[in-house]
SEFI-747999 format. One line per 3 residues: number of its first residue (from 1); their letters; for each residue y, x, z of C-alpha. Coordinates in nm, 4 decimals. Example, Ala and Ser with C-alpha at 12.3 -4.5 7.8 and 13.67 -1.06 7.14 Angstrom:
// residues 2
1> as> -0.4500 1.2300 0.7800  -0.1060 1.3670 0.7140
***
This chain:
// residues 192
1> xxx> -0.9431 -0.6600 -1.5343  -0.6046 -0.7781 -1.4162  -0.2851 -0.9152 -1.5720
4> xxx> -0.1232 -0.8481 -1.1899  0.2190 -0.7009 -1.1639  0.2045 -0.4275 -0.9204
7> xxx> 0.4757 -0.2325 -0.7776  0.4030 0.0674 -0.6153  0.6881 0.2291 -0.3586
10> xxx> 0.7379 0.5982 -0.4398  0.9162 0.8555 -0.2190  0.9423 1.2433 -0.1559
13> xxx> 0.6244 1.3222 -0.0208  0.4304 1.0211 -0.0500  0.0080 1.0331 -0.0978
16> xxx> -0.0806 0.9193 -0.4580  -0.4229 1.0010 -0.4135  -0.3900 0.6864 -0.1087
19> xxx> -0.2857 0.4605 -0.4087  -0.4187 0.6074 -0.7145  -0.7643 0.3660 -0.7210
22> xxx> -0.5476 0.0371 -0.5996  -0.3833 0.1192 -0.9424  -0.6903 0.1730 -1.0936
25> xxx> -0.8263 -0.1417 -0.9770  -0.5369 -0.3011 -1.1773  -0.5846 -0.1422 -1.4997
28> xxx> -0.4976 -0.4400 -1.7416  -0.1405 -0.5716 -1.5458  0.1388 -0.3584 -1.5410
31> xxx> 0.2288 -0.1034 -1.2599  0.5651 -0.0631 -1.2052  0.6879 0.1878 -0.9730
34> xxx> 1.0079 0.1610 -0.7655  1.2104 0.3495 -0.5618  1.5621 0.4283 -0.3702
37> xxx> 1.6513 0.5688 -0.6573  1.5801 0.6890 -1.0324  1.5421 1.0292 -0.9528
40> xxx> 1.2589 1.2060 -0.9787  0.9995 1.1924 -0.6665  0.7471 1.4674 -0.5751
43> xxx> 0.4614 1.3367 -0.4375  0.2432 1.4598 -0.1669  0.0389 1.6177 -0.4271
46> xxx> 0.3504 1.8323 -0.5473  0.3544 1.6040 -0.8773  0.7175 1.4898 -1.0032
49> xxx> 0.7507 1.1303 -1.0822  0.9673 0.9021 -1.2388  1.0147 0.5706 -1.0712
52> xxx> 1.0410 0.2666 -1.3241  1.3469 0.1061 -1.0813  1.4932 0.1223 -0.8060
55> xxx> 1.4090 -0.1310 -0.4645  1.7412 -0.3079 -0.5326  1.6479 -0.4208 -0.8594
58> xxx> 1.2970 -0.5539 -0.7854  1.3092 -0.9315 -0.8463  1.0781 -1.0780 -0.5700
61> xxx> 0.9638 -1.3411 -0.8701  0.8101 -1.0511 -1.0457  0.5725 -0.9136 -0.8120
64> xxx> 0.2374 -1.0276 -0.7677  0.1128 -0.7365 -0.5430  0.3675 -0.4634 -0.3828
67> xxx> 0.1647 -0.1147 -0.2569  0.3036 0.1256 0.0071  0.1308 0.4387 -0.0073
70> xxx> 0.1191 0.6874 0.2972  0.2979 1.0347 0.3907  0.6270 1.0398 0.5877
73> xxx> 0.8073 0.7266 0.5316  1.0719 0.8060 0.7679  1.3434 0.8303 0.5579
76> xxx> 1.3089 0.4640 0.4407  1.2667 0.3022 0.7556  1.6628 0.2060 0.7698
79> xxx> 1.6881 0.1035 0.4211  1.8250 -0.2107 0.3708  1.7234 -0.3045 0.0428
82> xxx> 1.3861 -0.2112 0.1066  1.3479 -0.4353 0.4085  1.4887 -0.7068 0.2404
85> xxx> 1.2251 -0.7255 -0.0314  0.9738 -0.6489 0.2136  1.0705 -0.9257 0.4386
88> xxx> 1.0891 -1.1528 0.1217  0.7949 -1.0771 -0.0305  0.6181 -1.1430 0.3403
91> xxx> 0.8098 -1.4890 0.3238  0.6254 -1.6118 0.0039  0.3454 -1.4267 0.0894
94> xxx> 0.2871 -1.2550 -0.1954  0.0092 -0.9715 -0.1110  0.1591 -0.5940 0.0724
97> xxx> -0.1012 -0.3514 0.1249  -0.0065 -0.0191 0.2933  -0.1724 0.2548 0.3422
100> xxx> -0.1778 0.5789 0.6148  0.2345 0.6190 0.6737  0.3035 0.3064 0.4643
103> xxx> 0.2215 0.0349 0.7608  0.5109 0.1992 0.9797  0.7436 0.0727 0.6970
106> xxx> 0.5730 -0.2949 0.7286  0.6172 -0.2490 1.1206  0.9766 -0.1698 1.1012
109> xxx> 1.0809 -0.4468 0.8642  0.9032 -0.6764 1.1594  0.6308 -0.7492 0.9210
112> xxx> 0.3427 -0.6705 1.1758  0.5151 -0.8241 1.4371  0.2256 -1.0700 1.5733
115> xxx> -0.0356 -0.9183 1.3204  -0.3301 -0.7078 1.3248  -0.3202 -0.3729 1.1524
118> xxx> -0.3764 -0.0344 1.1359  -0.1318 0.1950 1.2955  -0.2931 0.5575 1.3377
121> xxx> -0.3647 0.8345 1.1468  -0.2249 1.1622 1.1814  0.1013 1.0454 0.9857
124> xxx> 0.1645 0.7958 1.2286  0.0344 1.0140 1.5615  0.2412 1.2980 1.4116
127> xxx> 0.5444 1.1119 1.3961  0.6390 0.9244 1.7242  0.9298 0.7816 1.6364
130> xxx> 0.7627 0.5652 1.4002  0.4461 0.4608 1.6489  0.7784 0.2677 1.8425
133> xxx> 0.8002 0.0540 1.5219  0.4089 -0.1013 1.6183  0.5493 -0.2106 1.9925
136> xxx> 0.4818 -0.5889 1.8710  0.1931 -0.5389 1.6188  -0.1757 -0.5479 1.7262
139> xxx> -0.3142 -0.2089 1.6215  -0.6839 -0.2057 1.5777  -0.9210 0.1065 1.5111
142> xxx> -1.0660 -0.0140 1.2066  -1.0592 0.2037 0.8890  -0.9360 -0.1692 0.6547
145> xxx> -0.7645 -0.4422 0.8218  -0.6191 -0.7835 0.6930  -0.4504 -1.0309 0.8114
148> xxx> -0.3359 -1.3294 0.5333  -0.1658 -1.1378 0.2717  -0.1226 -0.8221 0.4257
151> xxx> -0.3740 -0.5191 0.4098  -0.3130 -0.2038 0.5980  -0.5230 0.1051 0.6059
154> xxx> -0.5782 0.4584 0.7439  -0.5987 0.7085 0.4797  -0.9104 0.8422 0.4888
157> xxx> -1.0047 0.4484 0.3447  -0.8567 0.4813 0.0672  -1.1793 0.3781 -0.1417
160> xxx> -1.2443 0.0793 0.0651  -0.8523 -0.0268 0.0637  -0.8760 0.0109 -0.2997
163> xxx> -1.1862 -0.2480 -0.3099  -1.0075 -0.4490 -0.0487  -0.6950 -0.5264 -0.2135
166> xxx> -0.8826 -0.5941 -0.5830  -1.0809 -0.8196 -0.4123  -0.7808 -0.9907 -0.2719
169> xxx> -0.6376 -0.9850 -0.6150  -0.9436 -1.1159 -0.7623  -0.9964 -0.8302 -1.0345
172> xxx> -1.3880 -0.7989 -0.9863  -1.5918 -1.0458 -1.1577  -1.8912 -1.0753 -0.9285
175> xxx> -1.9713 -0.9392 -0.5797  -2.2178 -0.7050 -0.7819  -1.9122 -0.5559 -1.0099
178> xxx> -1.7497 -0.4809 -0.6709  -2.0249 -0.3186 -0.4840  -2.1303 -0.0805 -0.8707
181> xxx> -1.8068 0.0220 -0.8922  -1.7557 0.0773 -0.5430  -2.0679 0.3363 -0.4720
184> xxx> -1.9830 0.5019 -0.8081  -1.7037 0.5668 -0.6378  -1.8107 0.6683 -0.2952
187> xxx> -2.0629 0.8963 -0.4636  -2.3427 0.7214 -0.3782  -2.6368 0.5944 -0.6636
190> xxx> -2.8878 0.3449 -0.6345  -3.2013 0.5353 -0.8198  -3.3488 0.1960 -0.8784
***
């Protein structure tokens, strides 16, 4: 388990389902979920949320982990407050992971400027104007990718970016726990 503080980004239309076993994987530190603002947020999954606080009040200090999930990030890709942290966090490189839309949020707060990531999906190939933010990144076709503290991810990975960032965040005990928990997951049994 994990005493990790991990703030999770919500906005209108965001996938939970992208994040849901990240947060999971943290069970044991706190999840704290942030914001533009304290109003409620309806995910993609139609669910109304209430964010904890809002971007501006996130003290960088706090935050051992920060998660982006996917959808249409759009209408955050101008927000100051939310580049700032992200740009701060990348500074003491303390560990992002984004998922699906979420990278294009990374890209445009020049986070994957130089980096290898992830960059499709059909949020991102749906949405050109936010495929211009990945002009200096190094997009890959891989379904996981990191590079130092940052892990991006298409969506349909969203088991394996789960594993990926508990790994990173050391809450599995053994390689073994890892790989159990991770076929439970994917469905799959060893009959042995």
């Amino acid at each position: 388990m994990s005493d990790n503080r991990t703030y999770v980004l919500y906005y209108d239309g965001f996938g939970e389902f992208e994040v849901v076993l990240a947060c999971l994987a943290m069970a044991g530190g706190e999840i704290v979920a942030v914001a533009k603002t304290l109003d409620p947020v309806t995910s993609e999954e139609k669910q109304r949320l209430l964010p904890d606080m809002t971007i501006a009040d996130v003290d960088p200090d706090d935050v051992d982990l920060f998660l982006v999930p996917g959808g249409d990030p759009s209408g955050l890709i101008d927000d100051e407050a939310l580049t700032a942290l992200l740009r701060e966090l990348d500074r003491r490189e303390v560990p992002i992971a984004a998922i699906c839309g979420g990278p294009a949020l990374l890209a445009a707060a020049g986070l994957l400027d130089g980096r290898e990531c992830t960059g499709g999906g059909d949020s991102i190939d749906d949405l050109e104007e936010l495929a211009a933010y990945f002009g200096k990144a190094s997009v890959v076709e891989e379904d996981v990718v990191i590079d130092g503290h940052i892990v991006t991810a298409t969506g349909r990975a969203f088991v394996e970016f789960a594993f990926e960032v508990g790994d990173m965040m050391g809450v599995f005990e053994s390689e073994e726990e890892a790989n159990t928990q991770y076929w439970w997951f994917k469905n799959v049994y060893d009959e042995d």
